[in-house]
N, C-alpha and C positions, 0 to 999 in steps of 0.2 A: 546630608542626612535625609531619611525620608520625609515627606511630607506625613503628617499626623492627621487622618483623614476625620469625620464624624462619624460614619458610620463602618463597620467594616463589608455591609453587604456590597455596599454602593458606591465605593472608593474608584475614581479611575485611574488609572495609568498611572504609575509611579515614575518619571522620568530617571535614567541610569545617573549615577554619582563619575565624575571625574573619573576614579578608578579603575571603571567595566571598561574593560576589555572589549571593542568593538570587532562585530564580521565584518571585512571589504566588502563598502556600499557598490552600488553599480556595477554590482559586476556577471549579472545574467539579462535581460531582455524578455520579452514574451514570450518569446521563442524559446529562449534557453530554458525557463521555467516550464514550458506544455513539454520539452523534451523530459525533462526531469523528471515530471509525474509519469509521463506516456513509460520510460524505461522502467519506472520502480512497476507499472503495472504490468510491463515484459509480455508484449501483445502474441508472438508466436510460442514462448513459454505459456502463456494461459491457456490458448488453441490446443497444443501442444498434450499439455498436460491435462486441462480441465476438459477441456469438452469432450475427450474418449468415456470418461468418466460420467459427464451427461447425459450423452448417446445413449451411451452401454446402461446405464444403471438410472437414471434418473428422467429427463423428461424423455430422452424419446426420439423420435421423430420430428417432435415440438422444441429440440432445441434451440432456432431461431426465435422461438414466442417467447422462452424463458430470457433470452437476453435481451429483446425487448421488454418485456418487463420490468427489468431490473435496470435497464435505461432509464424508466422513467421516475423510477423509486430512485435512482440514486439523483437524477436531475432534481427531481422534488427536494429532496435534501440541499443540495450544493445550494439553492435558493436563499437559503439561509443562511447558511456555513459562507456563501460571500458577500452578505449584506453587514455579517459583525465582520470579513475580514475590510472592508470601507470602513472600518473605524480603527480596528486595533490591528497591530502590527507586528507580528516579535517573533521570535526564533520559534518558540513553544509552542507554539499554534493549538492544538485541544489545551492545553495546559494555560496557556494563557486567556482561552476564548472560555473557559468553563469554569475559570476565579473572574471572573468578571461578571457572570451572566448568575452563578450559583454560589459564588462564594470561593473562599478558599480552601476549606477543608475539602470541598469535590473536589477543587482545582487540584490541590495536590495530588490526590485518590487514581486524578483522570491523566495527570503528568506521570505516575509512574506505570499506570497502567501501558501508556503512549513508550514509556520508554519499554519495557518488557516486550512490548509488541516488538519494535520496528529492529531492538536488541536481539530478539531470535529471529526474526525476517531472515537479517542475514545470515546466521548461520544455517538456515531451510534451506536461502536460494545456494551455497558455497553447495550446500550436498546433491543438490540436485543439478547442479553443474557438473558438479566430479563426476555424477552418473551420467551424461549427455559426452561428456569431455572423453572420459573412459570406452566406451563405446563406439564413440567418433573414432578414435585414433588406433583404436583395433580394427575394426572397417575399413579405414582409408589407407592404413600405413602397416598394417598388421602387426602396432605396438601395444603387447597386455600390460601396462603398468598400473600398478595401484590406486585404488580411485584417491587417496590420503595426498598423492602426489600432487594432482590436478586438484586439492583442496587448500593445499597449502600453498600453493602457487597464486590462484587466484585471491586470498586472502592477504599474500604479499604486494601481488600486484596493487589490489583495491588501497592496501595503508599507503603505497606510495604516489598516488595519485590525488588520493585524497586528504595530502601533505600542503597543497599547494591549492589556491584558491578557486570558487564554485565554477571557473569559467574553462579551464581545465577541462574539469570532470564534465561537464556538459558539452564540451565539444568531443570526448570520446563518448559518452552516452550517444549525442546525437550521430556519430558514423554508424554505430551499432544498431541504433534504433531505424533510423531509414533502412537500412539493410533487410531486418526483420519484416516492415511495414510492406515493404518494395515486393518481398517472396510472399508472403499471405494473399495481395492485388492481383499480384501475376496471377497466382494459382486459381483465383476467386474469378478472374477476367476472365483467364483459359474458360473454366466451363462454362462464364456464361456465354459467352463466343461461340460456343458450340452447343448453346440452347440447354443447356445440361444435358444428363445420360438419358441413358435409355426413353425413360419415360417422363424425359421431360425437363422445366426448372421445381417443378412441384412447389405451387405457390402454396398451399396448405398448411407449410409448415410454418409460414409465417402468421398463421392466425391467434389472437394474441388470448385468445383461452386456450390456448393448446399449454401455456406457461404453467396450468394446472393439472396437467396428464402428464400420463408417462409411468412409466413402471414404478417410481418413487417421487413423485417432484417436488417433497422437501429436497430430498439430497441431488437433484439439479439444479434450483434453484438455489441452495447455499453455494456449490461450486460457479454459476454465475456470479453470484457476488464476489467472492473469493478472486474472480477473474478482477475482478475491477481495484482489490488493494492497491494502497497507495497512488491512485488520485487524489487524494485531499493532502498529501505531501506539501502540495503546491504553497498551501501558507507559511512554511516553513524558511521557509527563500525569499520573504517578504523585506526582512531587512537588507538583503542582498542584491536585491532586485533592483530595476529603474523604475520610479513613479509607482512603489507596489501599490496602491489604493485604487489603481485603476489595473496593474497588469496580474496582479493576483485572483480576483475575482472574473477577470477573461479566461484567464488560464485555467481555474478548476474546470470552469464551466466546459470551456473548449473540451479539455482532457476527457469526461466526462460521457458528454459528446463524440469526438472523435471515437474513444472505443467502444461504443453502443453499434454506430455503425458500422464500425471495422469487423464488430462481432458477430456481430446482428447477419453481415452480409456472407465472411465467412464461413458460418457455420450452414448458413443456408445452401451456401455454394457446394461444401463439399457433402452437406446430404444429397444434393441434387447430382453430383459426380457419378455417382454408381446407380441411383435409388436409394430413400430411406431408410426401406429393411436392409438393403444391403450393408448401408452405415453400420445401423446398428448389433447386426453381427460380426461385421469388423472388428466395431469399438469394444464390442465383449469377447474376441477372440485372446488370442496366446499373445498377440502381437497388435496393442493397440494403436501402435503409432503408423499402422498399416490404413488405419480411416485420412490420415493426411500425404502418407509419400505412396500410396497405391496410386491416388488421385494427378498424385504427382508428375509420377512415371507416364502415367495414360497420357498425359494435357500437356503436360510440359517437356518431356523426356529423362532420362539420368541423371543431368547436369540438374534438374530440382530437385533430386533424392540428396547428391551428396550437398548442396548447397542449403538443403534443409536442416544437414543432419551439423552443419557447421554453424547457423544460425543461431540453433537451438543451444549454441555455448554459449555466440556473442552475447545474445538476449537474456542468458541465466547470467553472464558475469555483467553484463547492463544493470539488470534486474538487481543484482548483489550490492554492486558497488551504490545505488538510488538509494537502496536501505540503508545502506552505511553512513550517508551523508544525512538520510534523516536522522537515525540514531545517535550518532555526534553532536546536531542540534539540540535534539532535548537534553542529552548528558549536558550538553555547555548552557543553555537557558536556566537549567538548575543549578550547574555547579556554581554562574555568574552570580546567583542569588545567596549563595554560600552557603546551599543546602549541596548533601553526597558528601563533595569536596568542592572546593573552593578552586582548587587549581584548574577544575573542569570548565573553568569562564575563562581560560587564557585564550587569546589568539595569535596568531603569527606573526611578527612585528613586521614581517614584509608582504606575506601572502594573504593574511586576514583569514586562515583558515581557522578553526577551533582546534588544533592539533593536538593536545592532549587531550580532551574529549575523542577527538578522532582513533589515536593511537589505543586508549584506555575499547575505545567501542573494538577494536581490533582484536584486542587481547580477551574479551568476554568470547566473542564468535569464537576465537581458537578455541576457549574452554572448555566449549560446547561442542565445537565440533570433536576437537579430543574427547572428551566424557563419550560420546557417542560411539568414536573409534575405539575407546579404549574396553566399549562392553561388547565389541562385536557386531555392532549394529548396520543395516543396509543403508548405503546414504540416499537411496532413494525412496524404500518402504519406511524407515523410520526416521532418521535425519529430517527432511524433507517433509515426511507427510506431515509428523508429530508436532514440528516446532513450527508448522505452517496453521495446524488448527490451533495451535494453543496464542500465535499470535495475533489471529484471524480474530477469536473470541476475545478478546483482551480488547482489541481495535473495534469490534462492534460497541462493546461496552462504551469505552468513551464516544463513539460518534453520535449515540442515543444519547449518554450526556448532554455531548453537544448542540445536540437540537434543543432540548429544552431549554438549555441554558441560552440561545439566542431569544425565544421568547421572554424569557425571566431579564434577559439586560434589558432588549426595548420597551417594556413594561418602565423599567426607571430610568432611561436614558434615552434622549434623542429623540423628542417627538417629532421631530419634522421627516427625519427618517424612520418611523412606524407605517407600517403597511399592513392592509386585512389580509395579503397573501404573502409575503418575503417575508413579513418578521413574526406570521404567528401562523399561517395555514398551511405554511410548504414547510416549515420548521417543525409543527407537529405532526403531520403526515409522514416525512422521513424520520419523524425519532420512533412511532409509530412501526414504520416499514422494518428501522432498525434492530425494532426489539421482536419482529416477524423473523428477522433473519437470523439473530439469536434462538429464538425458540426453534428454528427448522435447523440450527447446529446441534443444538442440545439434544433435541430429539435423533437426533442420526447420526450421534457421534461416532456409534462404534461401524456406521456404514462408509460415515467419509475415512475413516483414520484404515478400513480394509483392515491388512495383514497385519497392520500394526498395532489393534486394539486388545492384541494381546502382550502387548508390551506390559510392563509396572511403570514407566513415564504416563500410558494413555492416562492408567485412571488419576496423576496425577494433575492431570490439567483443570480441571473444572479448582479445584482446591490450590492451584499456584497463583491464577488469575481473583479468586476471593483472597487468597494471601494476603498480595502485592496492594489490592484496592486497602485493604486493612490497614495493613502497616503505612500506607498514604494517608487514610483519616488520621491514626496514631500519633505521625511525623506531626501534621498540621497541629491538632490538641494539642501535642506537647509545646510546640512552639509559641502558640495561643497564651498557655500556663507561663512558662519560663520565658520563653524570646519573644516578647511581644512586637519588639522594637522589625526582627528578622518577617515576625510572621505578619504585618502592613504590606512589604514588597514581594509575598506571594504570589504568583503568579502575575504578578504587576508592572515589574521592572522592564521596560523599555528603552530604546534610545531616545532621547528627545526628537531625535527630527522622523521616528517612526510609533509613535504614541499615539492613544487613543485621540484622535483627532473631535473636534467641536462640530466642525461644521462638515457638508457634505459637501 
């Protein structure tokens, strides 16, 4: 039974009862985990997709300043985001980090928020696969099949991989994900090796006020952040993980890192391929993805165009399958609690996967992605764009949560681990930064969403993400009222040997 706390703000860690259902401990590494955030955030998918967008429409020529920038905004953040993952531990990760820091009525608010996000993640990244997929295979093979084909396919593929334990899926992540990395350096090296084009490496665009120019740099700087989803993935994997109290907070941090510079450097590179202007007439031409395999063609030759154009699948169904695996955890941290359903905390008696959670996150994507199919809709202009802002926004929401709620825990917990910068001045600067990045979606919704802000989905996004946060206070209150006994193991529930730890 659970332990019957004093207070409900300041309750820690509930230890799991005999019954829960455990994930297979030990079973990813450092490594396996920096894989796993690095694929959910699909580093040639973000290039790819985001920065023609940037270019063309948002900072500019300044695109390298806007993701530094947001290097440092998001590193600000992660400061704190892995100072509570050193103490607490659990599938849930916002949902567990924001009943402890705020309570549980956020906690829940910000778990189902968390789940909605990472819920339509995948079925954003399945449709913008189908559209890379579809494409590809017309170009290379001169086969037009339906993009429905190459959606259903990869969303088979994904449930059957991720049947079987985190070690699996992180060793196909990881072939895919080097792959991607491996093509972005090439291309990035080619031109610096040749001093960049014409006129030059054009250091200017690295000047980090430039982050505020540009034809719009709200709507550059949102699709920078947007670049960086799912990095904070990484606490999720903490029960799964070896030694997570040390390899979780490496991992954000790395992930974090690693794609600052990966971005930072890329996009530098290929403004400097052609020239800036020239960029940026590419990036707003007929044919955006002409700012990355023009460059290509120049620096590398053919073999990087179709090698580009193959990547850009591995990296969307990388990208897909990352979400998946997030989403399945939060379904199973709730359903373990025997909030949703209760079946949603089974694990695999051999592979420790959360497989009905798994399966169940499966069957939502298809729903979605059918719904979508079934009105006619582009899987790249709408699929894709719509269920990528509506998850983007949901995911802000709680990660500003979550910053406050790390100052709000060390306030009553853990003085030995308080600090004037990790547990209150990099925590409020990224909750800060986060609700900056909010207001620059909100404000430019109908620029990021393009063609597809004339959908009746668009305007329903602001109103599904206030929904969902609703019916989360709702859920908590009632349970508060009626299940009091339910509502103590609120976001609370842990393993024993991965709990809110005492000491540091």
């Amino acid at each position: 039974m659970p332990v019957q706390p004093p207070s409900l703000a300041d309750t820690p860690a509930t230890a799991a009862p005999p019954g829960v259902q455990r994930l297979k401990a030990n079973s990813v590494g450092l490594a396996g985990v920096v894989f796993m955030a690095l694929a959910t955030a699909a580093p040639i998918t973000a290039m790819t997709g985001n920065l023609p967008v940037i270019v063309g429409g948002g900072n500019g020529v300044h695109a390298p300043a806007g993701f530094l920038f947001v290097t440092v905004v998001l590193t600000v953040f992660t400061v704190g985001y892995v100072s509570m993952a050193r103490h607490i531990t659990t599938a849930g990760a916002f949902y567990g980090f924001v009943s402890h820091g705020l309570g549980r009525i956020a906690g829940m608010a910000s778990g189902l928020l968390a789940v909605l996000a990472y819920v339509v993640f995948e079925a954003s990244i399945v449709g913008i696969f189908a559209y890379f997929a579809q494409q590809a295979f017309a170009s290379q093979f001169g086969l037009h099949w339906p993009w429905q084909v190459f959606a259903l396919a990869m969303l088979a593929v994904t449930a059957v991989l991720s049947y079987f334990d985190l070690e699996v899926a992180s060793k196909v992540l990881a072939v895919f994900l080097v792959g991607e990395v491996v093509m972005l350096l090439l291309l990035g090296g080619a031109v610096l090796a040749h001093g960049g084009g014409p006129g030059g490496l054009h250091f200017g665009t690295l000047n980090p006020t430039g982050a505020f120019a540009g034809v719009n740099a709200g709507v550059g700087l949102f699709f920078c952040f947007w670049s960086w989803i799912g990095f904070e993935s990484t606490a999720m994997y903490g029960e799964e993980s070896r030694d997570p109290k040390r390899i979780i907070p490496r991992a954000t941090l790395a992930a974090v890192l690693i794609l600052g510079v990966l971005y930072t450097f890329v996009s530098w590179m290929v403004l400097a391929a052609d020239g800036p202007e020239a960029a940026v007439t590419a990036a707003g031409g007929s044919n955006p993805l002409d700012l990355f395999l023009a460059p290509a063609q120049t620096y590398l030759g053919h073999w990087a165009v179709t090698a580009f154009q193959w990547l850009m699948c591995t990296s969307a169904f990388a990208c897909g399958m990352a979400f998946h695996q997030c989403a399945a955890r939060y379904l199973y941290a709730i359903g373990r609690e025997g909030f949703l359903h209760p079946a949603l905390g089974r694990t695999h008696a051999k592979h420790g996967s959360p497989y009905i959670a798994s399966f169940t996150q499966t069957a939502i994507a298809l729903a979605i992605v059918g719904g979508f199919w079934a009105a006619g809709q582009d899987p790249y202009i709408s699929l894709y764009t719509l269920t990528a802002i509506l998850g983007t926004l949901a995911l802000l929401v709680v990660q500003t949560l979550c910053s406050f709620a790390v100052i709000a825990y060390f306030r009553r917990h853990h003085p030995e681990s308080r600090h004037w910068f990790r547990t209150f001045t990099a925590p409020l600067l990224g909750g800060l930064g986060m609700l900056a990045a909010i207001a620059l979606l909100v404000v430019n919704l109908d620029t990021a969403a393009g063609a597809a802000s004339k959908i009746f989905f668009f305007k329903l996004i602001p109103w599904i993400v206030g929904a969902v946060f609703a019916l989360g206070v709702a859920l908590a209150l009632y349970m508060r009222a009626r299940h009091p006994q339910k509502y103590e193991v609120m976001g609370r529930l842990v393993v024993e040997d991965a709990q809110e730890r005492t000491t540091v």
